[in-house]
KEGU-287965 format. One record per atom (N, C-alpha, C, O): residue in three letters; x, y, z. Coordinates in steps of 0.1 Angstrom, whole numbers, padded with zeros to 4 digits, always signed. Last residue first. Layout:
! KEGU-287965
ALAXYZ ...
! end
This chain:
! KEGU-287965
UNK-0061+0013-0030 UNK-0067+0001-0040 UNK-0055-0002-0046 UNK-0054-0011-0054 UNK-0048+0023-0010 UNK-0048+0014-0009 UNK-0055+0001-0018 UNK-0056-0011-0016 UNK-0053+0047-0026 UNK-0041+0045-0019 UNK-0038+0029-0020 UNK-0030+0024-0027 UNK-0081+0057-0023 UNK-0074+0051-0032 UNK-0055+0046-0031 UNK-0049+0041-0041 UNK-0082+0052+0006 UNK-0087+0043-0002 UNK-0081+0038-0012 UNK-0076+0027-0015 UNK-0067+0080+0013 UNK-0065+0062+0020 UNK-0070+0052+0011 UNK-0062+0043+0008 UNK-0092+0091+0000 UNK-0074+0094-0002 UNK-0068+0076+0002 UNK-0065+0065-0004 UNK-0110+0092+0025 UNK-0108+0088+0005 UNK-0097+0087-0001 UNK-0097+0079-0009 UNK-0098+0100+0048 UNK-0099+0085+0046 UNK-0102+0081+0027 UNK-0099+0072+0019 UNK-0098+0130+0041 UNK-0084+0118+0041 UNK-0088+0104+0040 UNK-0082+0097+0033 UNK-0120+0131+0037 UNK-0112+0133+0025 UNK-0103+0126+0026 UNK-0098+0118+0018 UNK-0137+0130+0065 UNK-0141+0118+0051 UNK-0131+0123+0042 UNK-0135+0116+0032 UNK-0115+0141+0077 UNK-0120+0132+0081 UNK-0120+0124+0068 UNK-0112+0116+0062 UNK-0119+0170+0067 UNK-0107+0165+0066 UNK-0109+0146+0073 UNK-0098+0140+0071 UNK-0149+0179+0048 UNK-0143+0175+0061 UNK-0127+0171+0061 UNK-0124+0168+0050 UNK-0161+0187+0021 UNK-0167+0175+0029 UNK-0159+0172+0045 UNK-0164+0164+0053 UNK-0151+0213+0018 UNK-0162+0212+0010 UNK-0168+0196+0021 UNK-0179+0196+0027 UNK-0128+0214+0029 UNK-0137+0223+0029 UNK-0148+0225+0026 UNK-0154+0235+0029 UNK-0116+0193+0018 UNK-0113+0191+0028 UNK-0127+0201+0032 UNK-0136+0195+0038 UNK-0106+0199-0006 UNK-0118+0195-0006 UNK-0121+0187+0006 UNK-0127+0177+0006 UNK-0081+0220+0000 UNK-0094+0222-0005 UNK-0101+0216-0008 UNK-0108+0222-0017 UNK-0064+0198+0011 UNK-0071+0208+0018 UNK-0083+0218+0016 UNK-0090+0224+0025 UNK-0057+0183-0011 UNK-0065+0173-0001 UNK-0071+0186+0009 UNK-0083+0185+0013 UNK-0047+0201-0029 UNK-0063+0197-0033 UNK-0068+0192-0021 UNK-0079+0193-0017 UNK-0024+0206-0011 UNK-0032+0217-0019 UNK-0046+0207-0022 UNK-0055+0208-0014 UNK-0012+0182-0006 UNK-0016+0191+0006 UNK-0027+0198-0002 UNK-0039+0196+0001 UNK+0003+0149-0002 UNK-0009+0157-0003 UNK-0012+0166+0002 UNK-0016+0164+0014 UNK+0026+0124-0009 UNK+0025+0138-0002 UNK+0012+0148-0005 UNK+0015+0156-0014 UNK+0027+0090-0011 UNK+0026+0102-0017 UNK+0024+0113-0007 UNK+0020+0109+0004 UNK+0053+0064-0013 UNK+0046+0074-0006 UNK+0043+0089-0014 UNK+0050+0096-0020 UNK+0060+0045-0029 UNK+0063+0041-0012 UNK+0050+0052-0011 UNK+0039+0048-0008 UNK+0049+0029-0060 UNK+0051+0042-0052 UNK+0049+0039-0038 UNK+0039+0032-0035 UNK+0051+0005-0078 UNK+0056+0004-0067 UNK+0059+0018-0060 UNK+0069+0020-0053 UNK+0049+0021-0109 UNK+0047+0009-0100 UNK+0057+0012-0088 UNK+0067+0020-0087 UNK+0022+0038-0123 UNK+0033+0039-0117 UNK+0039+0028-0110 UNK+0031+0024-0102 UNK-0004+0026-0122 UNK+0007+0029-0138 UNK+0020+0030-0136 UNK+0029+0026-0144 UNK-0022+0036-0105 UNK-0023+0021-0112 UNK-0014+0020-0119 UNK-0017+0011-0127 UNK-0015+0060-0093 UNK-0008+0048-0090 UNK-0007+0035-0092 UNK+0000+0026-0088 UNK-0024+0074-0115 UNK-0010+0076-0117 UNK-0004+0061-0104 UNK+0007+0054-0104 UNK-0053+0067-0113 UNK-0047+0062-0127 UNK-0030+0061-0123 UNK-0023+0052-0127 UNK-0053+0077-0083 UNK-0057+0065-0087 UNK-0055+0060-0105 UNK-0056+0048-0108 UNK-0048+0106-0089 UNK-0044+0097-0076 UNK-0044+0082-0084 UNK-0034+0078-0090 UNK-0074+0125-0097 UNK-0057+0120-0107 UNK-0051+0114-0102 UNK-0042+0112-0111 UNK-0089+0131-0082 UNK-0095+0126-0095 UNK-0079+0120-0103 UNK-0077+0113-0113 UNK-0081+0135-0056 UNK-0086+0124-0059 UNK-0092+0121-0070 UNK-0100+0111-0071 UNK-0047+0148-0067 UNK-0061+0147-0060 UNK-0068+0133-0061 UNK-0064+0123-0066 UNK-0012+0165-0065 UNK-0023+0153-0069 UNK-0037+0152-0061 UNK-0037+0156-0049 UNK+0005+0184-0068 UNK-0012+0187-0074 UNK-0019+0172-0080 UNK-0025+0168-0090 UNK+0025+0167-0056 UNK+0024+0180-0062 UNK+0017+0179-0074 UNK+0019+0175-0085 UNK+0044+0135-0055 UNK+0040+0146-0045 UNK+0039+0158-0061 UNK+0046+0159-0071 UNK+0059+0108-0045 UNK+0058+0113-0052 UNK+0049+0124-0051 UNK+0044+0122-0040 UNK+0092+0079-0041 UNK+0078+0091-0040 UNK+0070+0098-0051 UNK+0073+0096-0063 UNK+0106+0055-0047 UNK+0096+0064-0054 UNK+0086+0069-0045 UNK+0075+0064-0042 UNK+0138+0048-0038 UNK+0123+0045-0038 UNK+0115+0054-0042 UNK+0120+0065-0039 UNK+0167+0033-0058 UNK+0162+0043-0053 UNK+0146+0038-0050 UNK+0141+0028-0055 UNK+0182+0012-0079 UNK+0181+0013-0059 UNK+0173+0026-0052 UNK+0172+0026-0040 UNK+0179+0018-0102 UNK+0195+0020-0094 UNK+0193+0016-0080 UNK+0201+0016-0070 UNK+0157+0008-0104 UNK+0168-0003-0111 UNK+0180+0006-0107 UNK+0191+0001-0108 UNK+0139+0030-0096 UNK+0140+0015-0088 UNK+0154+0005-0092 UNK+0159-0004-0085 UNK+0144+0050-0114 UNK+0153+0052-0103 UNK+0148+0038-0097 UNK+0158+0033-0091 UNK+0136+0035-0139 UNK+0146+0041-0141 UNK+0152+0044-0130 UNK+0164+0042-0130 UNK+0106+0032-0130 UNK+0115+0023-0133 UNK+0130+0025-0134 UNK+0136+0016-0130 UNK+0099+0063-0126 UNK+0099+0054-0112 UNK+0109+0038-0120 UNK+0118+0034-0113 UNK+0100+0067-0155 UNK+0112+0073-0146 UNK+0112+0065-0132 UNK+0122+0060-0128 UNK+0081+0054-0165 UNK+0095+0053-0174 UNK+0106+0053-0160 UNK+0114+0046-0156 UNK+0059+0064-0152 UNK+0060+0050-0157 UNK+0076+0047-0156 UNK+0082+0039-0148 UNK+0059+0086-0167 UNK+0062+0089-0156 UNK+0062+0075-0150 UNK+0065+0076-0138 UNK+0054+0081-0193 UNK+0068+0089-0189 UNK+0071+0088-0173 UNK+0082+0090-0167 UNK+0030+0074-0195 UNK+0040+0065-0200 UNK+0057+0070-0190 UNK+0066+0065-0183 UNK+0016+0093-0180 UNK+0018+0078-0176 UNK+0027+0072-0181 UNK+0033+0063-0174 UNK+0020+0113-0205 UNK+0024+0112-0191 UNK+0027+0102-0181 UNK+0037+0102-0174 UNK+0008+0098-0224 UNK+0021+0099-0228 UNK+0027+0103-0212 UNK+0037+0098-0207 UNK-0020+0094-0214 UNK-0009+0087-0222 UNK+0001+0090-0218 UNK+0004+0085-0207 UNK-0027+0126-0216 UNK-0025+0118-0203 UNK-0017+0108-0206 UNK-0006+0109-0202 UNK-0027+0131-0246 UNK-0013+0141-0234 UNK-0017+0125-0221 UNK-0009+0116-0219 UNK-0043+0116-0256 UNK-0029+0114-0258 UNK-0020+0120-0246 UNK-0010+0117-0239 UNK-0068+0119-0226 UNK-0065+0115-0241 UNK-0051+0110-0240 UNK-0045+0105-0231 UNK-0064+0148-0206 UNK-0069+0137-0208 UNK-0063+0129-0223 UNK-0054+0135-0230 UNK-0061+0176-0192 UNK-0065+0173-0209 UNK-0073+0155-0212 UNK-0084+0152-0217 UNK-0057+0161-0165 UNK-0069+0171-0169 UNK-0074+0174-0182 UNK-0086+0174-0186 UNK-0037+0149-0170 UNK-0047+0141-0164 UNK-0063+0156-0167 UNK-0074+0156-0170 UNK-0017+0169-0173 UNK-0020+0163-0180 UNK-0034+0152-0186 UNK-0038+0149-0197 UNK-0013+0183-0150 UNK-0018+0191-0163 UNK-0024+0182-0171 UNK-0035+0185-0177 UNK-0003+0162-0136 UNK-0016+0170-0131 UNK-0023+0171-0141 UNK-0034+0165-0144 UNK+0024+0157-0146 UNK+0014+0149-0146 UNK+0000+0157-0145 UNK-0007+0157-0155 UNK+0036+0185-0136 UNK+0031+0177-0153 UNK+0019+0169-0153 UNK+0008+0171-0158 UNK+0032+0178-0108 UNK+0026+0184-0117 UNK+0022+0187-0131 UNK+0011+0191-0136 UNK+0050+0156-0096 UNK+0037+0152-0106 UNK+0028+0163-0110 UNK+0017+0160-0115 UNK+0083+0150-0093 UNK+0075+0158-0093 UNK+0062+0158-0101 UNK+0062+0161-0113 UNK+0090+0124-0073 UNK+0084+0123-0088 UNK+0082+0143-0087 UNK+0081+0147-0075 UNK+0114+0116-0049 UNK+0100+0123-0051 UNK+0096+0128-0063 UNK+0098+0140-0064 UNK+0138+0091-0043 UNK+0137+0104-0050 UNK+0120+0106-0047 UNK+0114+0096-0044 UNK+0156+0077-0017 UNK+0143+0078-0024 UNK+0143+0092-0031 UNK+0146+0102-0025 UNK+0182+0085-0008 UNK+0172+0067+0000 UNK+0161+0066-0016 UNK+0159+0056-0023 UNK+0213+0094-0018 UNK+0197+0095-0012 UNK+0193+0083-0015 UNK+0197+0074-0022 UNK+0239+0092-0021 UNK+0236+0087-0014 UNK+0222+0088-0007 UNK+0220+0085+0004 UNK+0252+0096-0047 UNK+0254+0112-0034 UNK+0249+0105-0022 UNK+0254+0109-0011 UNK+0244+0075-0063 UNK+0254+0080-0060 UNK+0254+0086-0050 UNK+0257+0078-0040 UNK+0216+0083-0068 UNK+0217+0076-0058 UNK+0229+0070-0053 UNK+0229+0061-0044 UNK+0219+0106-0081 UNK+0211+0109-0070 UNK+0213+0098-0059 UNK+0213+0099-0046 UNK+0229+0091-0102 UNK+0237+0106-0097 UNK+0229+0107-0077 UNK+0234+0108-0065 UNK+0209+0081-0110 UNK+0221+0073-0107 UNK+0232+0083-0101 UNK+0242+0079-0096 UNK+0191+0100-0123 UNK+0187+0094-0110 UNK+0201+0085-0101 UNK+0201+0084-0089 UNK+0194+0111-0147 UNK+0205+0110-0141 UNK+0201+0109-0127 UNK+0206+0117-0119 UNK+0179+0119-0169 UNK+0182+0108-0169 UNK+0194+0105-0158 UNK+0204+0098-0160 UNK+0142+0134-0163 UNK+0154+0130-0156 UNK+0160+0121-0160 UNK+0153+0110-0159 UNK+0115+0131-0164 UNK+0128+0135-0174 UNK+0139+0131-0174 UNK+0146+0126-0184 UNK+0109+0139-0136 UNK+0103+0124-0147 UNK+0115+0127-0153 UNK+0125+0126-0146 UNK+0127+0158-0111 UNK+0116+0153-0124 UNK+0115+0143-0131 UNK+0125+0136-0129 UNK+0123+0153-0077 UNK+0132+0147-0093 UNK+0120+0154-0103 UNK+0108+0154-0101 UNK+0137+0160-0051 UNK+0126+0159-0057 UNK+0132+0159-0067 UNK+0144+0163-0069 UNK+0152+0134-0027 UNK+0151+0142-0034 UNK+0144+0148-0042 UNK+0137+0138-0045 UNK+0153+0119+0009 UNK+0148+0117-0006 UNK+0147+0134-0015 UNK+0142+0143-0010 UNK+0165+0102+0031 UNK+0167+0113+0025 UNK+0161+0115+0011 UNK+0167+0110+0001 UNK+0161+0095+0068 UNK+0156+0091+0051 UNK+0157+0101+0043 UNK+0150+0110+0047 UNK+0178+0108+0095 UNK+0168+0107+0084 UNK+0168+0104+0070 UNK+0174+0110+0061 UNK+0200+0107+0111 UNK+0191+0094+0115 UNK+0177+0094+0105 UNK+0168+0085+0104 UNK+0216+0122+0112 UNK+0208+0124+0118 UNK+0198+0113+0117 UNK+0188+0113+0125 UNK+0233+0110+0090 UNK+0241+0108+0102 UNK+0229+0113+0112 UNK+0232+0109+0124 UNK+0218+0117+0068 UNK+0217+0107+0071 UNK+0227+0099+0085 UNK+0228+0087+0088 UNK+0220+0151+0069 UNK+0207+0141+0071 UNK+0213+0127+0077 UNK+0213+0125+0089 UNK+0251+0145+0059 UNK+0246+0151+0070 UNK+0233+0147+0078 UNK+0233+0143+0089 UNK+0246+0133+0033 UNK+0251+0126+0047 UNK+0250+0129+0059 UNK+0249+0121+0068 UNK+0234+0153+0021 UNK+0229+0141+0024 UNK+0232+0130+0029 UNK+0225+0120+0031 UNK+0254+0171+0022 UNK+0242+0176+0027 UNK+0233+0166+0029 UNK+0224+0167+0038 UNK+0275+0155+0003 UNK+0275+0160+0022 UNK+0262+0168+0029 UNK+0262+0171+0040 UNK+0256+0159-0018 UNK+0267+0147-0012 UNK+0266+0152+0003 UNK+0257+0151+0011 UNK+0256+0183-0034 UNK+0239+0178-0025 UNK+0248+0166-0019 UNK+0240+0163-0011 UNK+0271+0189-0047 UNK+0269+0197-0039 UNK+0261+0191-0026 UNK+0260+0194-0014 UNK+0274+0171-0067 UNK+0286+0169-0056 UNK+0278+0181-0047 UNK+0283+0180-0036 UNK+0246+0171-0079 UNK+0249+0160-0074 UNK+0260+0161-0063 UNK+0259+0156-0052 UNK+0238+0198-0096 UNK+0241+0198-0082 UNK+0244+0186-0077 UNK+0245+0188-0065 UNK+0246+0186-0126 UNK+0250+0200-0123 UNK+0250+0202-0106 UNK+0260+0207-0101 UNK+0226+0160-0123 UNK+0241+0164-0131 UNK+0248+0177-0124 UNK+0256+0174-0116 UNK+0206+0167-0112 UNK+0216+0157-0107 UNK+0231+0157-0111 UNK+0242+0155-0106 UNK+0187+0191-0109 UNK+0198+0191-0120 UNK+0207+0184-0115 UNK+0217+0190-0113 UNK+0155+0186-0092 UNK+0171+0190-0094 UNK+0175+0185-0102 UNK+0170+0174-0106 UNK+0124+0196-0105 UNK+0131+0189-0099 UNK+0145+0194-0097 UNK+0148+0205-0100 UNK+0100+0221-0099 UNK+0108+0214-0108 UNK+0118+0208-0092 UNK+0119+0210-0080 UNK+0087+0236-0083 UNK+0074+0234-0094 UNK+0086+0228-0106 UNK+0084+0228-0118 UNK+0069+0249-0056 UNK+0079+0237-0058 UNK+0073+0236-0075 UNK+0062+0236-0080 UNK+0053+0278-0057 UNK+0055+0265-0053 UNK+0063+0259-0057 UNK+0066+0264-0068 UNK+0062+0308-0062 UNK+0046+0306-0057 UNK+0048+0293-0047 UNK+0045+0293-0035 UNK+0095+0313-0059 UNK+0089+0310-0066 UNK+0072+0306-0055 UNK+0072+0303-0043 UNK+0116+0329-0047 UNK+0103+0340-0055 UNK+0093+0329-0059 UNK+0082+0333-0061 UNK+0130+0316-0032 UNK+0123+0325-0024 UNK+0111+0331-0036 UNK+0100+0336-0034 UNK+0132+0286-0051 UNK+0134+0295-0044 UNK+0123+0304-0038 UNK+0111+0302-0038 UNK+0140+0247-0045 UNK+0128+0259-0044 UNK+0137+0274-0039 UNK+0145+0275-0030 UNK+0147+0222-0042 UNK+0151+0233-0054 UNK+0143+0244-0055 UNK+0138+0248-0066 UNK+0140+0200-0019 UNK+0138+0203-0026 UNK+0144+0215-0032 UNK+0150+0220-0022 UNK+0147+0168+0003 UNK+0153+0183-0003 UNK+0148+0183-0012 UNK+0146+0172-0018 UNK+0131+0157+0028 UNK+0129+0159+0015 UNK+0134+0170+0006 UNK+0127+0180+0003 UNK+0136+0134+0052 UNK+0141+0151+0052 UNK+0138+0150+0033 UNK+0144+0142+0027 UNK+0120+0117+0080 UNK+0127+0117+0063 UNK+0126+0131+0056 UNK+0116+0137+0054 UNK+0114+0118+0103 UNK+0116+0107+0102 UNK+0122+0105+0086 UNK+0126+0095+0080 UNK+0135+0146+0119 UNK+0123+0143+0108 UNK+0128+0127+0104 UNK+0139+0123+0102 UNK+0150+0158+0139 UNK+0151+0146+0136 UNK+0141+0142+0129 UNK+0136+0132+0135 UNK+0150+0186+0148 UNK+0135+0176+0153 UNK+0136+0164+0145 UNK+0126+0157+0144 UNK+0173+0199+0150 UNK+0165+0202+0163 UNK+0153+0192+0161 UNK+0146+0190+0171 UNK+0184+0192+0124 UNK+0188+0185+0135 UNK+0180+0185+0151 UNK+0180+0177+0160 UNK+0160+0200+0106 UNK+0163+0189+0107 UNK+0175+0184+0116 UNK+0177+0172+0116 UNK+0169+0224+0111 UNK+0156+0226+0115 UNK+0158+0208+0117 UNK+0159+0204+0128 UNK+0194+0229+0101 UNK+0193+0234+0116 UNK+0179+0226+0119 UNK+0178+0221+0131 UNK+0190+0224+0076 UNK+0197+0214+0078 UNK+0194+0218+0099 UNK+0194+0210+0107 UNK+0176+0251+0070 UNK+0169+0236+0065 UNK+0178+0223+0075 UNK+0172+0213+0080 UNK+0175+0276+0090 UNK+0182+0271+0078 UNK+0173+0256+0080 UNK+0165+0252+0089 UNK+0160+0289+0109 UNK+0175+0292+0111 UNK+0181+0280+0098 UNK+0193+0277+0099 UNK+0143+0321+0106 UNK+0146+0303+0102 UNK+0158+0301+0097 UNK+0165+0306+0088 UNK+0140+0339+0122 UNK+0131+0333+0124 UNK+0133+0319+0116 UNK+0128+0308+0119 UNK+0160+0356+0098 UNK+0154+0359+0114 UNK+0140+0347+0109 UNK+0133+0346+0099 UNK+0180+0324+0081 UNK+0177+0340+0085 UNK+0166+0338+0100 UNK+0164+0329+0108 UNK+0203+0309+0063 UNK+0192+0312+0077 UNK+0190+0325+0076 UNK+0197+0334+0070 UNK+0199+0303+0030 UNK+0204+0309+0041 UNK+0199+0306+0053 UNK+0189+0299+0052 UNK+0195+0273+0013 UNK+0185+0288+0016 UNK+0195+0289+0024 UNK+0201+0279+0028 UNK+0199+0246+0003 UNK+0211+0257+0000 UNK+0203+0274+0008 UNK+0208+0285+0007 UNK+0179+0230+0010 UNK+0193+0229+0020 UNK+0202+0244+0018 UNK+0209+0250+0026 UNK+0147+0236+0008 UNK+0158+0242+0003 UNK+0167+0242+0011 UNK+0167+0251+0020 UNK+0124+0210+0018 UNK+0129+0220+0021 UNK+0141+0223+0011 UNK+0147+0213+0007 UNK+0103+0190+0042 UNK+0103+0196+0029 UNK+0114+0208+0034 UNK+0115+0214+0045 UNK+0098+0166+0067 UNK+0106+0179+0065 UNK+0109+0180+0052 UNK+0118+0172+0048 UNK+0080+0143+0078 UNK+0088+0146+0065 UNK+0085+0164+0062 UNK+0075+0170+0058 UNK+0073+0119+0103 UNK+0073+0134+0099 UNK+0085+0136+0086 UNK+0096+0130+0085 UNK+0048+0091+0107 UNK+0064+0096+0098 UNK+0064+0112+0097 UNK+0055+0117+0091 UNK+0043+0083+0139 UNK+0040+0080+0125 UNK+0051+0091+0121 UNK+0060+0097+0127 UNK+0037+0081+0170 UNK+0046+0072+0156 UNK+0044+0074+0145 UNK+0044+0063+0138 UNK+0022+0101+0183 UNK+0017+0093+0180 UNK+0026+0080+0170 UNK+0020+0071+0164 UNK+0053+0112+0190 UNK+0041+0109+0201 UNK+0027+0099+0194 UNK+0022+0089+0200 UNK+0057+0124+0168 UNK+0064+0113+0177 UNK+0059+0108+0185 UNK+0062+0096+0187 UNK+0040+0136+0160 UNK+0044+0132+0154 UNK+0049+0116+0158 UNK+0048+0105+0155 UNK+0041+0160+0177 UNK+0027+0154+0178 UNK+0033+0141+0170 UNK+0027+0131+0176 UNK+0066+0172+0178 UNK+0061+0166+0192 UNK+0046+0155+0190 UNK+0041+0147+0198 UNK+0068+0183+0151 UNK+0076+0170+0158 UNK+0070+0166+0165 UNK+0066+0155+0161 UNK+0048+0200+0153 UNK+0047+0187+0146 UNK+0054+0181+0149 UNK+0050+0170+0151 UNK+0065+0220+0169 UNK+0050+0213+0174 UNK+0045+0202+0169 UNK+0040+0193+0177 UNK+0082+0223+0155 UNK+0086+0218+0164 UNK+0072+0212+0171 UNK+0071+0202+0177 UNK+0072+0235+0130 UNK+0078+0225+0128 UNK+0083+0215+0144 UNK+0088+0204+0143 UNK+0062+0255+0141 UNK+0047+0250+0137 UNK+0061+0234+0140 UNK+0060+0225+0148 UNK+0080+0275+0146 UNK+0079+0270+0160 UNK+0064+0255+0157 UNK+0058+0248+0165 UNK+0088+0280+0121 UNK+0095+0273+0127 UNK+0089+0269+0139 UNK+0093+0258+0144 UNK+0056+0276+0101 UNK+0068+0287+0109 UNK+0077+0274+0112 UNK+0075+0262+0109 UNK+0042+0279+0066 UNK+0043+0270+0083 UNK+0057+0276+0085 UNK+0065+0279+0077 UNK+0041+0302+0051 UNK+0031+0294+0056 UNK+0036+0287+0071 UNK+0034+0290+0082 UNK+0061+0321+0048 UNK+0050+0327+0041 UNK+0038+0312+0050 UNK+0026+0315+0053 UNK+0086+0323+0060 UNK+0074+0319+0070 UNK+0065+0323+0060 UNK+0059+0333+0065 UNK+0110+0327+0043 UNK+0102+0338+0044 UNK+0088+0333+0055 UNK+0079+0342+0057 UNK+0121+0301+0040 UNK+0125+0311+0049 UNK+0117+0324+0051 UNK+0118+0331+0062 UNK+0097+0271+0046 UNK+0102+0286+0034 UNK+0111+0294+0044 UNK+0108+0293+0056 UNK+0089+0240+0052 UNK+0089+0260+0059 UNK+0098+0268+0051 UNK+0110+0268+0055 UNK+0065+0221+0050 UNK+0079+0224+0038 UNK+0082+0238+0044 UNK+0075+0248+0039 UNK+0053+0191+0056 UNK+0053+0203+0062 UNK+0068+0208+0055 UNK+0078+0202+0054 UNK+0039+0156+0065 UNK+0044+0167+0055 UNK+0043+0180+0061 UNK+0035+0182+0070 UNK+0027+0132+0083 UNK+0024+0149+0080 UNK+0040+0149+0077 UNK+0050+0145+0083 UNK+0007+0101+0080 UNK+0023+0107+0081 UNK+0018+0119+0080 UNK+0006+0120+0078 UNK-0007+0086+0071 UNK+0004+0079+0074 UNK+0015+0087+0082 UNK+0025+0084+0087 UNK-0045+0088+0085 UNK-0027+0093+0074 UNK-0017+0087+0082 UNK-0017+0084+0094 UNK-0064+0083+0100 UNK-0056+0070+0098 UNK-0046+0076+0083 UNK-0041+0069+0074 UNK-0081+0101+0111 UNK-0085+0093+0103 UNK-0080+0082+0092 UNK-0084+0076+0082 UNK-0058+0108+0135 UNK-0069+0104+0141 UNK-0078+0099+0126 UNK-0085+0089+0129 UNK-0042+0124+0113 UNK-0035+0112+0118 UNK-0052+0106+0120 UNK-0058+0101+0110 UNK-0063+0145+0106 UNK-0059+0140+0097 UNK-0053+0123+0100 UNK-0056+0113+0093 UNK-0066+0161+0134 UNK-0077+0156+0129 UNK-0072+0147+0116 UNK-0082+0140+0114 UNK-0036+0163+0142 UNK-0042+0153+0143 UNK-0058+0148+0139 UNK-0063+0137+0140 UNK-0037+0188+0119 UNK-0028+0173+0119 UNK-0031+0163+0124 UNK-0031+0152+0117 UNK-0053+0204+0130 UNK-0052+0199+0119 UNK-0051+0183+0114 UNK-0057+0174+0109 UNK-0039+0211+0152 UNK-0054+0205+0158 UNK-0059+0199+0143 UNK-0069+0192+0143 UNK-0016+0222+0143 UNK-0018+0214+0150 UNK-0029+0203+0149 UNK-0029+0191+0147 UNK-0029+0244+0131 UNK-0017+0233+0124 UNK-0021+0226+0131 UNK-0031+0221+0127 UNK-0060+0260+0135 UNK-0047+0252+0142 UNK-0042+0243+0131 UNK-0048+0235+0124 UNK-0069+0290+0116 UNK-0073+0273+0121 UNK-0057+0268+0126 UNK-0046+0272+0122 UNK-0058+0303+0148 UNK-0068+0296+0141 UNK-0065+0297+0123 UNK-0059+0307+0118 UNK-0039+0317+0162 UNK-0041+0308+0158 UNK-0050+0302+0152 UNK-0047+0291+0152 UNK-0030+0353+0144 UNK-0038+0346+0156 UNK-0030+0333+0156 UNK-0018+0334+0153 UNK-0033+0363+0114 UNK-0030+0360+0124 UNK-0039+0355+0133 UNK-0051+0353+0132 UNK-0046+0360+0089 UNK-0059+0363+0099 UNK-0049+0369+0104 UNK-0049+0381+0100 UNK-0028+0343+0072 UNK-0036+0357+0065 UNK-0046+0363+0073 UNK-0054+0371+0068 UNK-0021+0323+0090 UNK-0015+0336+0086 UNK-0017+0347+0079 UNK-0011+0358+0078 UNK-0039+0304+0088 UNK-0034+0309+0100 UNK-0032+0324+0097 UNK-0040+0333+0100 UNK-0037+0299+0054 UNK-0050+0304+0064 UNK-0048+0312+0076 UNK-0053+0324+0077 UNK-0015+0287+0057 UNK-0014+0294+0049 UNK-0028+0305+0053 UNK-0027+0318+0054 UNK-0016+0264+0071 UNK-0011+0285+0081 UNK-0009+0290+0071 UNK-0001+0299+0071 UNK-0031+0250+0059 UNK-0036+0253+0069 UNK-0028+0269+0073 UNK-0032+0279+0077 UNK-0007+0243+0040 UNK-0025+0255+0037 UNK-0031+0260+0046 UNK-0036+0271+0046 UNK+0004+0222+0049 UNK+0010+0241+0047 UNK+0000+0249+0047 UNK-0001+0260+0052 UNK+0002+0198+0055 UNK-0004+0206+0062 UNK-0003+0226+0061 UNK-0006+0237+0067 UNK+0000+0172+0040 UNK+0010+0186+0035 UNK+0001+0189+0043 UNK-0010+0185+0040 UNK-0003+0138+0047 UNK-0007+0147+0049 UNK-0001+0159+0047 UNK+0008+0159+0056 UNK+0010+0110+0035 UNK+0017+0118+0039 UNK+0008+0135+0038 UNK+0012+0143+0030 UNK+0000+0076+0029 UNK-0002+0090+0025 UNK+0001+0101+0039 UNK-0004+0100+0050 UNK+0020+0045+0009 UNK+0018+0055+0024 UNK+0013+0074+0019 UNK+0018+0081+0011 UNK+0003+0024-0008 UNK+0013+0035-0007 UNK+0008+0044+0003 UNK-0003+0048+0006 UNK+0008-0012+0000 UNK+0000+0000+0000 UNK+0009+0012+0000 UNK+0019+0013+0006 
! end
């Protein structure tokens, strides 16, 4: 079964356009665990545009306390700055059960490409031992495309992360474009399993596009869900959405 990993960012995406506390990260999260997710996701930007540093220490604590997997999203190369003291700082103060480097900058909206294995592979080496002397699973975000997964699992990461918004786009035209998506994205989870790597996979999946990309894809460990699972979360509950999610998951 592939494990589903709750993105809780929207929620202080919310938080933070009120201030205050409300709606609670927290009280989120475990309404999400409490309907049986495998896990919470959480990616903190240095700008705190959504989830803070002090959100990431709170998820630790809930995280651990119930067992299940915390996975720290994030830009290793970002600076510290006021209020975030860097990616690799955050990941030693809460030992994330699997640290997910991503290639994101400060301008961009969202995550919205993979790494250039070729061009950052020796960079990302000691940044991924680092992690992995902390005791966390290290996985990268990739594009499909990608022919240099062997680079990635060189440097020494556990699992790369699909980037599936192509995909997304694609599943919405439908027809040839979806085709050829599946095919491709088919292509690449085969491509990193034959060096040793594990397949994630994460970004603008829902419950209308979930279920073709996991009947096609083979053997995905874990997907990451935040943007659609939290807007139709709003419409029926975070309860009945995640447990739909689980389902297809587990068809």
């Amino acid at each position: 079964m592939t494990a589903l990993s709750v993105n809780v960012n929207k929620i202080a995406v919310l938080r933070n356009s009120r201030g205050g506390g409300e709606p609670d990260v927290v009280r989120a999260a475990i309404a999400c665990l409490d309907a049986g997710a495998h896990g919470i996701t959480v990616h903190p930007r240095p700008d705190a545009r959504h989830i803070r540093s002090d959100d990431v220490y709170a998820l630790s604590e809930l995280t651990r306390a119930r067992g299940v997997e915390y996975n720290l999203e994030g830009n290793p190369f970002a600076p510290p700055r006021d209020g975030y003291p860097g990616f690799l700082a955050l990941c030693e103060q809460v030992r994330p059960a699997q640290a997910t480097l991503v290639p994101d900058g400060d301008g961009q909206l969202t995550s919205d490409h993979g790494f250039d294995f070729a061009r950052d592979g020796e960079a990302l080496r000691p940044l991924v031992a680092a992690l992995k002397a902390l005791g966390c699973r290290v996985s990268l975000f990739a594009d499909a495309e990608s022919m240099h997964y062997d680079i990635a699992a060189a440097v020494g990461a556990d699992r790369i992360e699909l980037y599936t918004g192509p995909y997304a786009e694609s599943h919405a035209l439908g027809g040839a474009p979806l085709d050829a998506a599946l095919s491709r994205f088919r292509a690449a989870a085969q491509r990193a399993q034959a060096v040793g790597l594990g397949v994630n996979a994460g970004h603008d999946l829902s419950q209308d596009n979930l279920a073709a990309f996991l009947a096609t894809v083979p053997d995905v460990l874990e997907v990451s869900i935040g943007h659609a699972l939290i807007g139709e979360a709003l419409y029926d509950g975070l309860d009945r959405t995640v447990r739909r999610y689980l389902a297809l998951c587990q068809a």
